[in-house]
N, C-alpha and C positions, 0 to 999 in steps of 0.2 A: 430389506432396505427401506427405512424411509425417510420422504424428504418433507424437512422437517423447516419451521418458520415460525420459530417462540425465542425464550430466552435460552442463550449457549450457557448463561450460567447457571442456570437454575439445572441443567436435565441433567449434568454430568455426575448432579451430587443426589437426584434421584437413582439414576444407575448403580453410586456406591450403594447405597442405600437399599437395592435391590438384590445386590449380592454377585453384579458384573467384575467385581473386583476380586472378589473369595480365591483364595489357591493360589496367590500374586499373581492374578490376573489385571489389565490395565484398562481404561479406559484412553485413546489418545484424540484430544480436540485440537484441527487445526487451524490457523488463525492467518491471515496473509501478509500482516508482518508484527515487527519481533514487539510493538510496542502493543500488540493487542493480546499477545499470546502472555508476554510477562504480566500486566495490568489483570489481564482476567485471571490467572493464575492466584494474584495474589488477593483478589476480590473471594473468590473461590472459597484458600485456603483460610480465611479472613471469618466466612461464613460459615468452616466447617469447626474453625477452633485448633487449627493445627499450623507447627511453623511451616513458613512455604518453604519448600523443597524435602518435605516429608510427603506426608501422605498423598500433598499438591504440590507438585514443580511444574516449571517449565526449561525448554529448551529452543534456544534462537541460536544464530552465529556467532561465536564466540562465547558463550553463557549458556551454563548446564547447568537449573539452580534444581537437581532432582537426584534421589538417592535411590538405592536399590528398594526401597520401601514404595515408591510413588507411585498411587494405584490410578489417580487423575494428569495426565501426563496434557500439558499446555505447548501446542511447537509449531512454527512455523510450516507451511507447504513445503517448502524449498528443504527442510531438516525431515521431514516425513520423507522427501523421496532419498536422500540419504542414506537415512534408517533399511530402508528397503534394498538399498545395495549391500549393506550386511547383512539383513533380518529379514530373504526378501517372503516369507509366510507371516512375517510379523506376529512371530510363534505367544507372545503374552497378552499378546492385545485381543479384548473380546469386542469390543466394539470402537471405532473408529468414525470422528463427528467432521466431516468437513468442512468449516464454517464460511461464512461470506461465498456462499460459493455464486451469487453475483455477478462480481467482479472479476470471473473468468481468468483469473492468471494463467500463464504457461505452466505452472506447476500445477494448479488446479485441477485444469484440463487433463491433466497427463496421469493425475492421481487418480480421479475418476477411471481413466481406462486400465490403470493397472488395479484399481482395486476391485473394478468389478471382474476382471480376470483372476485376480487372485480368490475370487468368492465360490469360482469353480472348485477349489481345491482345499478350499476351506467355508462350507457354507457355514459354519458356526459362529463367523465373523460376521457383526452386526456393521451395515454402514447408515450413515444419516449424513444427509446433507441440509446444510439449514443458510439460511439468511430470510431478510424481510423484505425483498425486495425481487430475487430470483425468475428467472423464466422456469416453474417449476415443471412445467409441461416438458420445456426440450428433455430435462434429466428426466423426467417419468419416460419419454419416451427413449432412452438413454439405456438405462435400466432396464427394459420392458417392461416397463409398468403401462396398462393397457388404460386410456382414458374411462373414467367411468359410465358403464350404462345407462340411459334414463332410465327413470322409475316412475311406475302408475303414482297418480296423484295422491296424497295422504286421503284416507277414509276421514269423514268429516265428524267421526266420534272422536278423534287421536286429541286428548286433552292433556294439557298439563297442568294441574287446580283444578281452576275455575275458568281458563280460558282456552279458547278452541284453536286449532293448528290453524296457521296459515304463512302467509311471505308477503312479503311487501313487493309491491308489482316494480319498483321503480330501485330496487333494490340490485342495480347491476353488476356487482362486484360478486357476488355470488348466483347469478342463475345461470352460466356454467355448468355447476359441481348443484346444486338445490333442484332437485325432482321433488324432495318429500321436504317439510320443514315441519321446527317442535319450536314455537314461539314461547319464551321465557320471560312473564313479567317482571317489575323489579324485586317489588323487598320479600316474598317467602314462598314462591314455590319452592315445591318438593319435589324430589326426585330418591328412588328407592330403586337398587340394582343387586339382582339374585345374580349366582353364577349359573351359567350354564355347565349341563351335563356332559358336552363333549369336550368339555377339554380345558387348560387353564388359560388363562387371557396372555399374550407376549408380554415380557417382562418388559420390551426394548418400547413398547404401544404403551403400558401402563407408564412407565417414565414421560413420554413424551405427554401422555395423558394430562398427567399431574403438573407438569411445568405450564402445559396450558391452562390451569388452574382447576378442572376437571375435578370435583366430590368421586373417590375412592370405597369401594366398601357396602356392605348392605346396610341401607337406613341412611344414606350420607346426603345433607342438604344443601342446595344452590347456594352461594354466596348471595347476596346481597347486590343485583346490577342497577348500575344509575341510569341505564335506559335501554330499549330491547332488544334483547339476543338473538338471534336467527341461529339456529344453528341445521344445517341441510347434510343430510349421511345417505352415500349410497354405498353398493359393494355388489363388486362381480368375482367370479371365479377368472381368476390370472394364469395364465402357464406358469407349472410350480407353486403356486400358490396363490391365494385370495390377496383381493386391493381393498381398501376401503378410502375413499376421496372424504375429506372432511373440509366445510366451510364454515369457516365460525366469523363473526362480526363482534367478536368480545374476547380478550383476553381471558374472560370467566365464564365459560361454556360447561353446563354439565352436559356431557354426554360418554356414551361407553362403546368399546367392542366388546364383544363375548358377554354381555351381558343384556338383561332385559326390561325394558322401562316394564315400572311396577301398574304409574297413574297414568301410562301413555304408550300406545303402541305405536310404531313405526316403520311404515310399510316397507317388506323387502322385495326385491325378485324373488317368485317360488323357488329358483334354483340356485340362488345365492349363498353361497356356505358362509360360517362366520370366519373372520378375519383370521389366519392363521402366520403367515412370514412377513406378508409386504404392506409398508400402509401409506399415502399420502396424505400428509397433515396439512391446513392452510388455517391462518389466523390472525388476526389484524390488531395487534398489540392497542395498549390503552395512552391515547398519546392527549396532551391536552391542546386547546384552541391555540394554532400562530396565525397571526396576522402579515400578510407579503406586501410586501410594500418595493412598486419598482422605479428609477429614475424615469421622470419626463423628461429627460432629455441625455442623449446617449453619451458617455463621459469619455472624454479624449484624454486623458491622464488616470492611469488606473489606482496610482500611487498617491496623488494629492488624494482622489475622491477616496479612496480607505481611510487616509489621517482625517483628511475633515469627517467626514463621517462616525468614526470613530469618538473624534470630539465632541460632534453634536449632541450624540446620545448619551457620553459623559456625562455631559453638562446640562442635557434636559431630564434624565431620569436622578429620583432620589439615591443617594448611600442606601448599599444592602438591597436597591432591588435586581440585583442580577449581573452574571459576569457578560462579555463579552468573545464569542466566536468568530474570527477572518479566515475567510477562506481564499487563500492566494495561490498562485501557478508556479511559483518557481522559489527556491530556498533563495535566491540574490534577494528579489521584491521581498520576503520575508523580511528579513536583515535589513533592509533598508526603510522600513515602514516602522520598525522596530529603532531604527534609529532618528527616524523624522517625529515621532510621537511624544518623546522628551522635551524636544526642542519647541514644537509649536503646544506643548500643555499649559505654560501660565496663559497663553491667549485665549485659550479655551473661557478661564475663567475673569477676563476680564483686568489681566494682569503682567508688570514688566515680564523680560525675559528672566531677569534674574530674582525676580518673586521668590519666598518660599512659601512652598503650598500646603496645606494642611493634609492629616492623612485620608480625610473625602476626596480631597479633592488628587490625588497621586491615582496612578493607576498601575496595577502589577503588571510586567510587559513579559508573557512569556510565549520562545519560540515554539515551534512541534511539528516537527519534519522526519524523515526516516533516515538521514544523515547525521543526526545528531548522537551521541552517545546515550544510548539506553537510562543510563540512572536522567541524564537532561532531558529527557520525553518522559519520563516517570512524574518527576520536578513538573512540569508541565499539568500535571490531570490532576495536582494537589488541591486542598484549597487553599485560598487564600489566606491571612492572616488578617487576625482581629485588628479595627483600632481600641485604643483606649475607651473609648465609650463601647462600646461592645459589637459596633456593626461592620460585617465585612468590607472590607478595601475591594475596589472593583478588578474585577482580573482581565486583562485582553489575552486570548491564546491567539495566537498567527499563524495559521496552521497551513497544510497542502491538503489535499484530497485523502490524505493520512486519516485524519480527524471526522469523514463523513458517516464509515461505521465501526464496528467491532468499539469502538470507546465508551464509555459512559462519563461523560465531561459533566459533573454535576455543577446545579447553578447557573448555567447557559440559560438566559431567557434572549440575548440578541444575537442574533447570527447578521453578519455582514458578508455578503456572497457577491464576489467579483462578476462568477460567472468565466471563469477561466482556469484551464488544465493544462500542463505542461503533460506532455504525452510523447512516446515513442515510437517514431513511425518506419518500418524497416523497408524500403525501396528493392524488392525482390531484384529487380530487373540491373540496378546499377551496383546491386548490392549493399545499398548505406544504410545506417542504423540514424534515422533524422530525429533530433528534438522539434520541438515545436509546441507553441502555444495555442492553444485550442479552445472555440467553447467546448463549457462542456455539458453532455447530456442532461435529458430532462431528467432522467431518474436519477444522476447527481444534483441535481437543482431541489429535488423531491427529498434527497436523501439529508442534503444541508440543510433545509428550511425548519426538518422533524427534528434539527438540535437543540430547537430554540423553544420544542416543547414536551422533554421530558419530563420535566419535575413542575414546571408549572405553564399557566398562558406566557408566549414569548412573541416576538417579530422576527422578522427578517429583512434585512434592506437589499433587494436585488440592484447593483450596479448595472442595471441595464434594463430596457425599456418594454415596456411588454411586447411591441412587436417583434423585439429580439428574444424573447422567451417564447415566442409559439413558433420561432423558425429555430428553435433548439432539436438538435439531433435524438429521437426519441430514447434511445440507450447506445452503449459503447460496444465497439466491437471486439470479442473476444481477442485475447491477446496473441493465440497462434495465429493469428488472421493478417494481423500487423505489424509485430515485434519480430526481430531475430530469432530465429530455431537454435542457433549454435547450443547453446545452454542447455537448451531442451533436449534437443538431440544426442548431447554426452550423454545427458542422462540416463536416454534410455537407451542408449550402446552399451553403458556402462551396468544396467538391469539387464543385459542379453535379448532386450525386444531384436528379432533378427533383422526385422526392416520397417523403417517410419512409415512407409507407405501403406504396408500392410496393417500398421497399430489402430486400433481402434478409437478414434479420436469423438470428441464430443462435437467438432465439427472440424474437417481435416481440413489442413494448410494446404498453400497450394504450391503445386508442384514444383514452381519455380524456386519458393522461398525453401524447401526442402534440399533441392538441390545446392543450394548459395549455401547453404549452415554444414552440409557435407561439403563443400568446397573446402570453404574452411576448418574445416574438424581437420580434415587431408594434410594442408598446408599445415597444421596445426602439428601434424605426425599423431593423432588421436585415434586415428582410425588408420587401418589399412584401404590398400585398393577394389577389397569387398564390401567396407560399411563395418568392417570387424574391429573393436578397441581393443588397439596395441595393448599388450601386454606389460607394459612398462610404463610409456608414456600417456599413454591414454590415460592406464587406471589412476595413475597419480594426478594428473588434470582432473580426471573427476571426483578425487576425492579433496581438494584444496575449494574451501570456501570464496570461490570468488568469480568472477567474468571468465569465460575460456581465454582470452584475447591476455586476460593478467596471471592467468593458471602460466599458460606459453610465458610468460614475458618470466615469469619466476623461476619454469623449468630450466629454464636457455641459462638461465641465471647460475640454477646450481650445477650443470651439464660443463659450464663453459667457465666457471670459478669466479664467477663476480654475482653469486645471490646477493651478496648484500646490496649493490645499487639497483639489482632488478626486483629485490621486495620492498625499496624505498622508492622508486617510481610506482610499485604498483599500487602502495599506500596513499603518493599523491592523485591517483589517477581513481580510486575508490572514492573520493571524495568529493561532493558537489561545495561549489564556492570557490571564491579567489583568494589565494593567497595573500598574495601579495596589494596593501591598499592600492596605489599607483592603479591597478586593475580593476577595483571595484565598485560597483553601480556606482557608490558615492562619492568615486574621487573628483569628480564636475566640484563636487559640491563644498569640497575643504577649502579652507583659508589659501588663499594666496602661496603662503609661505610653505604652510605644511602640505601642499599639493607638491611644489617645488621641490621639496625634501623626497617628501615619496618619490617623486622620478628620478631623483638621483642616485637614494638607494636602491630602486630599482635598476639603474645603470651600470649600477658600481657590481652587481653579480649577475647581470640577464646578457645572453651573448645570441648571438647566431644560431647557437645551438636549440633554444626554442622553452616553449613552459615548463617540462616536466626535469630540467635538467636545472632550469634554474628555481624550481620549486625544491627539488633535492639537497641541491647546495645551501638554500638557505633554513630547511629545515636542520641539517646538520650542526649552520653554524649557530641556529637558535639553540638548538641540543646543549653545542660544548658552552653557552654562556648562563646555562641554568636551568634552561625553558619556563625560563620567567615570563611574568606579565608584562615586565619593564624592559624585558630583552626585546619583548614583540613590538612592544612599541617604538624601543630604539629602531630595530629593525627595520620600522615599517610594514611589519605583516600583521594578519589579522588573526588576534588569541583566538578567536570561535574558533577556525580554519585550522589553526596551526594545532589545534590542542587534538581535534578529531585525526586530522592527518598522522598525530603519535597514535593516539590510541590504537589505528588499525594496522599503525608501524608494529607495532608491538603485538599485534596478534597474529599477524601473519607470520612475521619471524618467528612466534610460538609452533604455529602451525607446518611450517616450512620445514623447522628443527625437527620434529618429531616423525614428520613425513618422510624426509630422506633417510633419517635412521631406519623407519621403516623397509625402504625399498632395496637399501644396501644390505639390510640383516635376511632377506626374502628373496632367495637364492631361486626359489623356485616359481619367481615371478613372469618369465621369459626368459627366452633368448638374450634381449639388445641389455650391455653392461654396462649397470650404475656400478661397478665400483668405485667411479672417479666420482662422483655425484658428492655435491659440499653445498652444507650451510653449517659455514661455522660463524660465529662471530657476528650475526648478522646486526646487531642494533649497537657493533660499534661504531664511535665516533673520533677515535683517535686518528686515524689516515684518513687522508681527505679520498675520496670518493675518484676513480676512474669511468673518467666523464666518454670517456670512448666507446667500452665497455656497457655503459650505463644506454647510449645512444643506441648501442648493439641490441640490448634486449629489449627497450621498448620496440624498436626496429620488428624484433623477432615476434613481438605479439600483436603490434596493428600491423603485420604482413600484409594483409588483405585492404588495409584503410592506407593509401600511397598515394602521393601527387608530387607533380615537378610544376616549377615554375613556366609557365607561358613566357613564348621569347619575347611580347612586350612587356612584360614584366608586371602586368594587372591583375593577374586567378592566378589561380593551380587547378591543373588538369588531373582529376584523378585517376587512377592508371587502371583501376579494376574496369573500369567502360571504355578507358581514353576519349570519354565524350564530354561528362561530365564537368563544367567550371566550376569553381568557390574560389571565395575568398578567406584569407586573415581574420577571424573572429577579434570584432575590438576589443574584447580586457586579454589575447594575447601577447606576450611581453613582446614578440616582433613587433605585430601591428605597434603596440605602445612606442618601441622604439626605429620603430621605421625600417624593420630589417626584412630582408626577404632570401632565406637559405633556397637552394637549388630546389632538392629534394624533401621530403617532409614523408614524416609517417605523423597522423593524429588520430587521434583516441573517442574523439565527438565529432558532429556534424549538428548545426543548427538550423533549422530554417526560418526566417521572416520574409522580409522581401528579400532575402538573394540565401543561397548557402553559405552558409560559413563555417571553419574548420578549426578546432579549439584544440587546446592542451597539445599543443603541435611540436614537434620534435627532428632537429636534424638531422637526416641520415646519407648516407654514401650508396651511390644507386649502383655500386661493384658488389655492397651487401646483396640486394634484392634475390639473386640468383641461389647465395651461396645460402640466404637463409631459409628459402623455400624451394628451395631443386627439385624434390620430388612434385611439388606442382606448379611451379610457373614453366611453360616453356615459351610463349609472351607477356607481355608483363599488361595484354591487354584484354578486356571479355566484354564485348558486344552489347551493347543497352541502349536505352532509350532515354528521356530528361525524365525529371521530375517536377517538371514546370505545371502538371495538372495539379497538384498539393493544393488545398484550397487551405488557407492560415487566416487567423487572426492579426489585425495590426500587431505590430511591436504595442510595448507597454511604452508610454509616457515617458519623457524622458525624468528622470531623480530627482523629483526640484520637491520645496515644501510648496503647502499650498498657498496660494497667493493671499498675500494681506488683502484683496478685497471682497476674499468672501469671509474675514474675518474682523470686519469694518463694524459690524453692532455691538463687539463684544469689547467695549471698554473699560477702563481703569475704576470708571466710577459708579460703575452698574454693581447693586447689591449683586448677590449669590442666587436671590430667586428672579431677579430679572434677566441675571445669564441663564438661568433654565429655559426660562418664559423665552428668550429672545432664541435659544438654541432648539426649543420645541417648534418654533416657527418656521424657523431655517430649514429644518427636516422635513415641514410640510409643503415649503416651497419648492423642497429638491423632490420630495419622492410622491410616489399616488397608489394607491389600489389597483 
């Protein structure tokens, strides 16, 4: 095993290169989502000179761009553990890279425990975990990788040239792992490596070698460093095999295992063998100077202070010197900033609203979020396009926490960082799955800032104040700590783990949240009254790409002869955003008239019956009139919204089709009989849609998410606690139209200052029983509030920014005086 902290795309192509691939053997790197696993893919096969999905593919949900050829395999966590329900030796794969392994996902975590179980049984399988940011200690100690020994201080002959071994005392990043240190000056030491006699060097250490930029080879010379390397090596004898701890402060370290400085020796333990299975790598990539820059004064509007900000630096840096990076909380704020920044740009430059602006002065607006459709996050990380004179148009990307790693966004020299994360908080005790806005951690604040200095010196504008950045939360908490298990736990019912409790976690959830995800699996009919997946329904839930809660809502679907409305509910329920405008962030904001319109159209199909039903409907009736641009708009829905809502209409009905052929031609799947099991027809549009039926199976998969009206008629009580209050989330079509059904099943929970319950859906509380019999026997389960939640304000509400912070920039100010005027503006808002 080792855990690894270089480039992910540089090592996979030393590994071909070393012969990991020989015999269609594979290498598989995973990525934690789909837009880092396809991008690096195509960088990859880009670098190797081959089409992608030849010798380099990848694999995400819905999109297998990889052939029976494909020796470098790019895929998502979520698609690895998958893989492992069919493949579970992952019989081709010689080495396996788990990347970002940071950011702790639920699959992450989970991939770790099975792969280091699966290494019992297959040591021949290499693992590496890599990211740059990582607690690399938890996984060494994870692995049993045993921290390193100190080591006697280097002999004071240890030279390399002409200069003598030492470390730099103030040097803290490395005296951890630094007992011995081989100081490397800049332009021509030499270094010379004999092999040793006992044995060959690890192929899996020499790759990782080389990706750190590490001179290979007897007689192989230092690069060329622009200022001085430390590099500090120790090594003990490990159970099963040797560690070796490596500290480098250069992406361009020479240094070796199994091999022997020629002009420098390097003290070991006497009883230290050379490095043979295990190795931990540590390496602090070459990043250039950013400057941080944070508001003096703390911004009550998160949404103005992006556009102004955004404009300032517009308008005060020259054409071609650098795109721009936003880091926002929530795909709505995305879309709405993305929509304000049109509108106040001729102000920028000192110009009417209806100016036309030259191609300097335009700015390319692109979104990038994980909701978006794949080829539009590709779109995203392009470059920009030339003007006529030859120098790039400025790009803004608007991105989520998507954008902090695994990307390489070339041309990034501004980062613009909110300092907020929309995060998922799962309430063991009540059972809810809570959104919420969040700051967020200092190692995302670290991670954002280093965007703005890949390719060259960059800034960073922090929205917020330094004393709000030293009471940032040091890192996040792992996600089995906080998120829902349901997912998790199919998964690994669906692997034969016999019990979660017993599973080998990188840090084990707690007992309560364990219990709440088998609650639901149960309800779910996923599992039996042992923890065992059902033989039918279970495996089918866990082999369908999507939430358990929408797997349920699609079985019930084909179980009960109405798949078609329950994989078109599932497709609006996949999807973050408002459909419908009347709903969204910026309907405050429209005209008079065309606000008017929206709620009418709105009217004219939104009923009692709740979001996802009148989402249905009018995705249908956009369907039969084209699913045009000009339909969406007749309509009043939103093309972004509307167009993603098809796309995963249409995947999942691919999905759905093939699955039930499956289960019906698989006689000897179980006991319980799908003969009746139907998905036919599912993306037709000719019969309108049975809204009853439709109301049945969302019903049947937020089982567990229920609330009734309070007899005053203020909340809904949710019924898994009976303690619980919330409210109507404002862009749902109720709240909009002032309606308030009985009973409700919903799909989200938000929190700011109060709860609130989104995508909400009418149901009949004579269902309740009939849909979960084998485990509701009340319809109540004992909890406590969530009133401890410590949140973030709400965001601002959707306005542009006020004409008078845009009062210097007038009509008659050349082009260099709006720079000059917008460089001051920025020195007014932000500080050191």
């Amino acid at each position: 095993m080792c855990v690894y902290a270089l480039c992910v795309a540089e090592l996979p192509q030393y590994l071909y290169e070393a012969g990991w691939c020989a015999g269609g053997r594979e290498v598989i790197i995973t990525q934690p989502r789909r837009l880092a696993a396809a991008a690096l893919a195509a960088r990859v096969a880009e670098e190797m000179r081959c089409p992608l999905g030849t010798a380099v593919g990848y694999t995400v949900r819905f999109d297998d761009c990889t052939s029976a050829d494909t020796a470098l395999r790019f895929m998502t966590d979520g698609m690895l553990l998958r893989r492992l329900m069919t493949d579970p030796t992952l019989a081709r794969a010689s080495v396996v890279i788990l990347d970002e392994a940071h950011e702790r996902s639920q699959a992450t975590d989970i991939l770790a425990g099975l792969l280091k179980r699966l290494r019992t049984v297959r040591p021949d399988l290499r693992l590496v975990v890599s990211s740059a940011t990582m607690d690399a200690q938890a996984f060494a100690d994870f692995f049993d990788v045993p921290p390193p020994a100190p080591l006697p201080p280097a002999p004071a002959s240890a030279r390399v040239g002409d200069e003598t071994t030492g470390g730099s005392e103030n040097d803290s990043a490395h005296k951890s792992a630094a007992a011995a240190g081989v100081r490397a000056k800049a332009s021509s030491a030499r270094l010379t490596f004999n092999e040793e006699e006992d044995g060959e060097e690890d192929e899996v250490v020499q790759a990782a070698l080389r990706a750190a930029g590490v001179p290979r080879g007897r007689g192989a010379t230092a690069p060329s460093l622009a200022s001085d390397a430390r590099v500090a090596a120790t090594s003990e004898r490990a159970a099963g095999g040797d560690t070796l701890s490596l500290a480098a402060a250069s992406s361009r370290i020479p240094t070796a295992r199994g091999s022997r400085w020629d002009n420098a020796s390097v003290a070991r333990a006497p009883s230290a063998p050379l490095l043979t299975r295990t190795v931990v790598l540590r390496a602090v990539g070459r990043t250039y100077p950013v400057t941080r820059l944070y508001r003096k004064e703390a911004v009550t509007n998160v949404i103005a202070a992006v556009v102004e900000t955004v404009l300032l630096v517009h308008a005060a840096q020259p054409p071609g010197s650098g795109d721009i990076l936003v880091f926002m909380p929530t795909v709505d704020s995305i879309h709405e900033v993305a929509r304000l920044l049109p509108l106040a740009l001729p102000a920028a430059w000192g110009l009417p609203s209806d100016a036309r602006l030259s191609e300097e002065q335009q700015l390319i607006i692109a979104p990038l979020h994980a909701s978006l459709p794949l080829s539009r996050q590709l779109d995203a990380i392009e470059p920009p396009p030339l003007t006529k004179r030859g120098v790039a148009m400025r790009k803004v990307v608007l991105a989520t926490n998507a954008a902090e790693t695994s990307l390489s966004l070339e041309g990034m020299t501004t980062v613009i960082d909110t300092g907020l994360v929309r995060v998922r908080m799962f309430d063991a005790v009540t059972g809810l799955d809570v959104y919420a806005v969040l700051p967020a951690a200092a190692t995302s604040a670290e991670q954002r800032a280093g965007r703005a200095g890949r390719t060259r010196a960059g800034q960073v504008f922090h929205l917020y104040t330094p004393a709000a950045a030293g009471a940032l939360p040091r890192r996040n908490l792992p996600d089995v700590l906080t998120t829902d298990l349901t997912a998790t736990l199919l998964s690994l019912a669906a692997l034969g783990v016999p019990s979660p409790v017993n599973f080998e976690w990188l840090e084990a959830p707690a007992p309560a949240a364990v219990m709440r995800a088998l609650e639901s699996l149960y309800a779910f009919g996923a599992i039996d009254a042992k923890g065992a997946l059902t033989s039918v329904t279970g495996w089918a839930m866990s082999r369908l790409p999507a939430d358990p809660k929408l797997a349920a809502m699609i079985l019930h679907g084909v179980k009960h002869g109405c798949a078609r409305e329950a994989v078109a509910a599932a497709a609006v329920l996949s999807v973050d955003g408002h459909l419908f405008t009347a709903c969204a962030a910026h309907a405050g904001d429209l005209p008079r008239g065309k606000a008017a319109a929206a709620l009418e159209s709105l009217r004219a199909i939104a009923t009692e019956d709740g979001d996802v039903v009148a989402a249905c409907l009018a995705m249908q009736a956009w369907a039969r009139a084209g699913s045009t641009p000009a339909a969406a708009a007749e309509a009043h829905i939103q093309l972004s919204v509307a167009s993603r809502i098809q796309s995963v209409h249409r995947q999942l009905a691919a999905v759905t089709t093939a699955l039930v052929a499956h289960v019906r031609d698989a006689a000897a799947l179980g006991s319980e009989d799908a003969s009746a099991w139907s998905a036919d027809d599912l993306l037709s549009v000719a019969a309108p849609l049975d809204v009853t039926a439709l109301r049945r199976a969302v019903a049947a998969g937020c089982i567990m998410q229920l609330a009734h009206l309070t007899p005053d008629g203020t909340h809904y009580r949710c019924i898994r606690d009976g303690k619980q209050l919330a409210l109507l989330h404002p862009a749902s079509v109720c709240a909009k139209l002032r309606l308030r059904p009985l009973w409700i099943a919903f799909a989200e929970v938000h929190w700011s200052t109060d709860l609130y319950l989104s995508h909400v859906t009418r149901i009949e509380a004579s269902w309740i029983r009939e849909l979960a019999s084998a485990y509701l026997d009340t319809p109540t389960v004992s909890a406590v509030s969530s009133a401890n939640i410590q949140v973030a304000p709400l965001l601002g509400a959707a306005q542009p920014p006020p004409p008078a912070t845009l009062t210097y920039r007038t009509a008659a100010q050349r082009k260099a005086d709006a720079a000059a005027a917008a460089a001051a503006a920025l020195r007014d808002l932000f500080s050191l």
